[in-house]
N, C-alpha and C positions, 0 to 999 in steps of 0.2 A: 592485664592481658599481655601475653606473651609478645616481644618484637623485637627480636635477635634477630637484623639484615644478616647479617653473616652465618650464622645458622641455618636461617632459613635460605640462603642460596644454596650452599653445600648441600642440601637436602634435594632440594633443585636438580643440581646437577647429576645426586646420584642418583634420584629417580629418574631420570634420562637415562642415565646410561644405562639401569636394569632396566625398562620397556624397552629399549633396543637391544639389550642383550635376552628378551623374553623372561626378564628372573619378576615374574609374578609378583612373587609374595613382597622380594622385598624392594620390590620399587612401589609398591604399597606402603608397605614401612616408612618408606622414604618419604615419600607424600603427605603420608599422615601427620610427619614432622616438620613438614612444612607449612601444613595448614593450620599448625598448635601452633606455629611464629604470626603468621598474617592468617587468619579465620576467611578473609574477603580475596581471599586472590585468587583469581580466575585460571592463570596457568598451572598453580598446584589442584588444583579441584579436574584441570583437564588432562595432567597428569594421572591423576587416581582414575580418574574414568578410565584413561586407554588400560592402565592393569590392571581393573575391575574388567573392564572386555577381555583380556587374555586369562583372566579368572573364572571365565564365564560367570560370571553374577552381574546378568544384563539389567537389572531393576535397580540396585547402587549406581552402577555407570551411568544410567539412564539419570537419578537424581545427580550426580557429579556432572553430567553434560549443562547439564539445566541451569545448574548456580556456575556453572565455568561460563553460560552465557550471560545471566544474570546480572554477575560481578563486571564482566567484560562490557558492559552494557551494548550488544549486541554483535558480537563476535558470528559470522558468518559460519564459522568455520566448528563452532561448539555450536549451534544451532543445524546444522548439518548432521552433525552426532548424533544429535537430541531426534532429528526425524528420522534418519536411520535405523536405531534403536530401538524407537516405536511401531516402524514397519517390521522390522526382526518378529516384534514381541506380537505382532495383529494389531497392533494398536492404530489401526487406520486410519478410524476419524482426527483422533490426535497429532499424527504424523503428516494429514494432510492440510492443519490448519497452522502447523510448524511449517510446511512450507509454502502459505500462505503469507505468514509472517515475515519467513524469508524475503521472497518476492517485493512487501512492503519496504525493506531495508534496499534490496538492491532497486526498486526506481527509485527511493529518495537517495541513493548512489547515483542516478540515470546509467544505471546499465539497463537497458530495456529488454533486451533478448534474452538475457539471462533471467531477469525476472519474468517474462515469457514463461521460460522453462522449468521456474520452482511454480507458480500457477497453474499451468498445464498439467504437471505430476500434481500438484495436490486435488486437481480432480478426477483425475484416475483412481485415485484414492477412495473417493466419497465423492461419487457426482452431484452429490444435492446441495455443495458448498457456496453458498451464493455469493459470498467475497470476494472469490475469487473468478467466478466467471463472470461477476462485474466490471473488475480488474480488465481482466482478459478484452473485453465486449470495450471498454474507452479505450484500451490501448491499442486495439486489431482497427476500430474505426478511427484515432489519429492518426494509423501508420497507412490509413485507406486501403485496408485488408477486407472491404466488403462481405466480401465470404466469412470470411472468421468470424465478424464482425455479427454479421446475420445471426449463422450458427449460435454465439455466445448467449442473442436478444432473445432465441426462441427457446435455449436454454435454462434464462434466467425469469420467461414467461413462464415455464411449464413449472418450475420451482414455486412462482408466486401462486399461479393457479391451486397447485396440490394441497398450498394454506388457504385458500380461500380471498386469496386477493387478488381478484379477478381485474379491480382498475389498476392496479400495478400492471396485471399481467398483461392489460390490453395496452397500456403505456408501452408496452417494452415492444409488443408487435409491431405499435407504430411507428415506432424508434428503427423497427428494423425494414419496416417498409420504406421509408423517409430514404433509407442505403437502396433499398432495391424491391422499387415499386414492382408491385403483380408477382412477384414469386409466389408462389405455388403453398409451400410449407408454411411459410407466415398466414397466407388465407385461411390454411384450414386449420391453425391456430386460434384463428382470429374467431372463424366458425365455434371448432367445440368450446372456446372460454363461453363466447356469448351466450351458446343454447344449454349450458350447463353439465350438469353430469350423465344425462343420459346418452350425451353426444362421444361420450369420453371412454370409447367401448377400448380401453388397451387391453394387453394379456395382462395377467396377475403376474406373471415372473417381472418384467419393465418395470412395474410399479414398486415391487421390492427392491427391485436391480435401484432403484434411485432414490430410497431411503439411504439416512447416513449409516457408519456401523452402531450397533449396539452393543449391548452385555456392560457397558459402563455405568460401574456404581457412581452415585450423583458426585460424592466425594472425589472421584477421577475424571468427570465431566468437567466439574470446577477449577479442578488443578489442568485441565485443557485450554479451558478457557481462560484463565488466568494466566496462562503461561502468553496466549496469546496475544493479551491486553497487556503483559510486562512487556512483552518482544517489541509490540505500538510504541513505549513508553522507552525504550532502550533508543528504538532507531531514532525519534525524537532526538536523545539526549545525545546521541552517537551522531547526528550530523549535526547539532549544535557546535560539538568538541570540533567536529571536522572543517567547518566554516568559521572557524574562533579567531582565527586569525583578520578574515573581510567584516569579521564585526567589529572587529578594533581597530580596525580602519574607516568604518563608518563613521564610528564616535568619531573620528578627527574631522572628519567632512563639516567643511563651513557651508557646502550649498544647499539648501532647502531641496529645489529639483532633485540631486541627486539622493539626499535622505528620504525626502517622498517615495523615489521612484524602486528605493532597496523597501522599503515599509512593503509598496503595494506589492511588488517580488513575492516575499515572503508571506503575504494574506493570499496571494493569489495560490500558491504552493499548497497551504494549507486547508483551500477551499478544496484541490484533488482528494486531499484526504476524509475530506467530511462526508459523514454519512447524510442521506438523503432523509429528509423529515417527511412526514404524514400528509403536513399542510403542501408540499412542494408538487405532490401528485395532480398538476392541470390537466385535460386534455388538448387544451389548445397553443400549448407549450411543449417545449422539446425535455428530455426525462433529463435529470440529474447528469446518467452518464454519458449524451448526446454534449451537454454543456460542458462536462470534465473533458469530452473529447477536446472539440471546437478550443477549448480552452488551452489546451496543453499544445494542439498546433500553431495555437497562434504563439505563444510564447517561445516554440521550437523554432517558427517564421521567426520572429523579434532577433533573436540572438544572431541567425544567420543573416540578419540583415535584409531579409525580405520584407517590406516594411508595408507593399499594397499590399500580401497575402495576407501578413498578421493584423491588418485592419480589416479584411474579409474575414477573418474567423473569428475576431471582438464582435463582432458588431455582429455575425448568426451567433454567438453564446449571447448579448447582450436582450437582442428580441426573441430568444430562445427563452426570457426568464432570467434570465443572470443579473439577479439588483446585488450589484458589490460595488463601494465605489471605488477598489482598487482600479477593476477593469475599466471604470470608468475615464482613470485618472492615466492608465498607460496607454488607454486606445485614443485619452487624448493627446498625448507628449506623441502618439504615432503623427495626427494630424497636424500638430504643429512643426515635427520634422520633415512631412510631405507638402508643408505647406498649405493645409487646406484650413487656413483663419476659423472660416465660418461654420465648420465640421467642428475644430476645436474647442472654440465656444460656446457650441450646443452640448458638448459631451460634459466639458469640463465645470459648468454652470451645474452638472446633476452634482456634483464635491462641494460645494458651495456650501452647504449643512455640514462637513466633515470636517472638523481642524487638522485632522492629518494632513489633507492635501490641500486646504485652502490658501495657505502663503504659495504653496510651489505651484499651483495652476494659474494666479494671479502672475507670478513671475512667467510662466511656462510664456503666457499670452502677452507678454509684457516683451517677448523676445531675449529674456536673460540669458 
């Protein structure tokens, strides 16, 4: 395999300087020679994409965005192309589950508003995406957007209904009543899920209007969905690289408490991201995204030092259903910073079974 650095810069360069001076063809050329030096690089592959766009040949640019993301293991900025592109071509469903994916990258950035705004577009796109009005629905109710919030839960009910899963769907009503008892739109929600289909008199157009798009051959469904399970598997590896520094700094840490307390951090991170299982559907528990919510503000409290709030939001994700014992082990390090002994030893006793946190809660209560 070809690996001429110096070759393949030169080629670099000059394909730069033809996509700025618009010379198509041969900042193609150029590109192409530099992806026979390095096969894997992200900025030549994003090179050929922008002169395949001034080529118009949007179905190449479109594959050149995709491995420019790929390689880049989640470049914002080549995944923007990539749903761009897709919107170009009608590729709707695809382009809204691109910026879906987006969105995942930028909260594990915590840009929240911004991933806001690639969620919000990818249901404009395909309103029946239920990822993302998940998304939407724990982020509107951490930011205590009620409204939003509501909106998302009746949204993400009408989606479970249309499959036939009716305790999902009545889960999410109550989720949404839990924000804002007696509304109106939740009841009669709540109504036609119960009484079944004959209660469910909509117009035929609505019911289309919230199917996803079609016309995709299975083979381009998979390359959707595939793209959007690499994008999961990028942003992953992409805030690994970006915190690479505070994990080797961890490894130096001789204190237990603090190694526990980076552990449960990053289990609790990763509980945001998990998807909701079959078994977790209680009624008399609060739904997955009510818990991701409660969750995420307490963690927001913790950092800012609000130390009674983020103990008020452990403890409703906790009796909400939330058996982790990360949460169990930071809502106790809260108690023991607020001083409340006998709070900390009831929480921290549930870690007792966990060797993760068993030394550091011994110590935590030890006053180390």
């Amino acid at each position: 395999m070809a690996k001429d650095r110096a070759k393949y810069q030169k080629a670099i360069k000059v394909g730069l300087a033809y996509n700025k001076a618009e010379r198509w063809k041969d900042a193609f050329t150029a590109f192409r020679v530099a992806i026979g030096e390095f096969p894997h690089d992200a900025a030549a592959y994003a090179g050929l994409g922008e002169a395949c766009l001034g080529l118009k040949q949007l179905d190449r640019a479109l594959d050149c965005f995709k491995l420019a993301a790929r390689y880049s293991r989640g470049d914002i900025r080549y995944l923007r192309s990539v749903a761009d592109i897709q919107e170009r071509q009608g590729q709707l469903a695809e382009a809204a589950r691109t910026y879906l994916a987006i969105g995942e990258i930028l909260l594990k950035q915590r840009h929240l508003e911004e991933a806001i705004g690639n969620w919000e577009r990818s249901i404009r796109l395909d309103s029946s995406l239920l990822g993302s009005h998940k998304r939407l629905a724990t982020v509107f109710q951490r930011l205590n957007r009620k409204r939003d919030a509501v909106r998302e839960y009746l949204a993400i009910a009408r989606i479970l209904q249309l499959r036939g899963e009716n305790k999902k769907a009545l889960q999410m009503c109550q989720a949404a009543l839990r924000l804002d008892p007696g509304n109106e739109d939740v009841l009669t929600a709540v109504e036609l899920i119960r009484h079944g289909e004959a209660a469910l008199a909509e117009p035929v157009e609505e019911a289309v209007e919230s199917e996803p798009a079609t016309g995709l051959s299975a083979e381009e469904q998979a390359e959707a969905d595939s793209l959007t399970e690499t994008v999961r598997q990028m942003a992953a590896i992409f805030e690994a690289e970006r915190n690479e520094q505070s994990v080797a700094e961890q490894e130096e840490l001789s204190d237990p408490i603090e190694k526990a307390r980076r552990l449960a951090q990053e289990e609790l991170a990763a509980e945001l991201f998990r998807d909701e299982d079959e078994a977790e559907v209680d009624a008399n528990s609060l739904s997955k995204l009510e818990r991701d919510a409660l969750l995420g503000q307490a963690m927001d409290f913790e950092t800012r030092g609000h130390i009674d709030d983020a103990i008020g939001c452990y403890q409703r994700a906790i009796r909400g259903g939330l058996k982790l014992p990360a949460a169990y082990f930071m809502l106790g390090l809260l108690f023991v910073a607020n001083q409340q002994e006998n709070e900390a030893k009831k929480i921290l006793a549930l870690t007792a079974n966990n060797p993760t946190y068993l030394q550091a809660s011994k110590l935590a209560l030890a006053g180390k």
